[in-house]
N, C-alpha and C positions, 0 to 999 in steps of 0.2 A: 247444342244442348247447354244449356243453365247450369250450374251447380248451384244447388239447395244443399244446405247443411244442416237442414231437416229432415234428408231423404237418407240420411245417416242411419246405419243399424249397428246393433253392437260388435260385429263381426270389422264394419269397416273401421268402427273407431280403434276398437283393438289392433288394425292392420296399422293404423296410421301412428298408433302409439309406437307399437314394437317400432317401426319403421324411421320416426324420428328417433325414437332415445335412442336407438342400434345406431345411427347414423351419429351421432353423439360423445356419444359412449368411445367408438371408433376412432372419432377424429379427435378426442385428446388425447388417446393409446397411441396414434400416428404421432401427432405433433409431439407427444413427451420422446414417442423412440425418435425420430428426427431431428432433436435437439441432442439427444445425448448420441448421435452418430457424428451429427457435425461436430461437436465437442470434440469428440475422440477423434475424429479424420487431424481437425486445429490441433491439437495435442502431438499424434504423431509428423505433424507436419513441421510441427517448432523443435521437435526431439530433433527431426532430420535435418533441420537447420542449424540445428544449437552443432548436432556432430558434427556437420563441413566446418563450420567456423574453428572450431574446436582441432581439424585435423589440418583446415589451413593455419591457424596462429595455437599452437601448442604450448607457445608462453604464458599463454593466457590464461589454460590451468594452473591453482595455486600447487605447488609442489609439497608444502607441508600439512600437515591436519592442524596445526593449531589456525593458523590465514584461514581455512574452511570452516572452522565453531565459532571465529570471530565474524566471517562475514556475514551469520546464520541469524536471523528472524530473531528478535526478543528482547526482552530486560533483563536478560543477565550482564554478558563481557563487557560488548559494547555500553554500554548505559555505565556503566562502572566505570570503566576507562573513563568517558567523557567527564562523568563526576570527580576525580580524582584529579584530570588535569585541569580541568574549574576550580578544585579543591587548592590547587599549588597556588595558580595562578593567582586567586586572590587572596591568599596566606602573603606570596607576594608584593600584592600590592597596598596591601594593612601595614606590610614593614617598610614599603617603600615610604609611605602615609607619616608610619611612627617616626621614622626618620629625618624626617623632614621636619615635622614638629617638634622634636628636641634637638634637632641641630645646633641649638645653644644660639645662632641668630635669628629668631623670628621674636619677630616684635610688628605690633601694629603699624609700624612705620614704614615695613622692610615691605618692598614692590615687587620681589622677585617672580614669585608666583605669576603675576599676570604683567611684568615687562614686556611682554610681545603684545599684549591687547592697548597697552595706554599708547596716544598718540603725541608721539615731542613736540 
C-alpha cells in the first residue's frame, strides 16, 4: 500500500499532531532532567573526591579563616593586596630613579648606566 497524504482526514492529522509535539515535548523534559542528573551525579562525585584527598592530606586544609576569604573569588583582598604591593614596588623604584639622578655625578659624560652594554 501507497501512502497518499491526501487520503488524510482530520482525525489522522490530529493523531499525528498530538503524536509528534508529545514526542517533543518529551524529549527535551528527558534531555533537560538528564543533564541536570549527570550534573548532580559529577557534583557528588568531585565532593567524594575533594573528601578522600582532604582525609588523605589534612594539611592541605587552610587552618585559619582569614587564608580562606583571601583565597575566595573576587575584587576585593586579593586585588588589593596585589595593588598595594605594585604600589611599593614602584614608590620604589621612582626613588631608586630619583636617586640616581641627583647623585651629584651625572653628567652627559658619566657611562655608568649602560657600562655593561658598550663594547671596549
Amino acid at each position: 500500500m501507497v501512502f497518499n497524504p491526501l487520503d488524510l482526514d482530520y482525525r489522522r492529522v490530529i493523531q499525528l499532531v498530538v503524536i509528534i509535539g508529545g514526542y517533543i515535548i518529551v524529549r527535551q523534559r528527558f534531555v533537560a532532567y538528564m543533564k541536570t542528573k549527570s550534573l548532580d551525579e559529577k557534583l557528588e562525585k568531585d565532593k567524594a573526591i575533594k573528601t578522600r584527598k582532604l582525609i588523605q592530606r589534612p594539611e592541605d586544609l587552610p587552618s585559619d579563616p582569614i587564608s580562606v576569604s583571601e583565597m575566595s573569588w573576587g575584587w576585593g583582598k586579593p586585588t588589593r593586596k596585589k595593588m598595594k604591593t605594585q604600589e611599593k614596588l614602584l614608590e620604589e623604584r621612582i626613588r631608586e630613579a630619583a636617586e640616581k639622578t641627583q647623585g651629584g655625578d651625572f653628567t652627559a659624560d658619566n657611562d655608568d648606566d649602560i657600562a655593561d652594554l658598550l663594547i671596549e
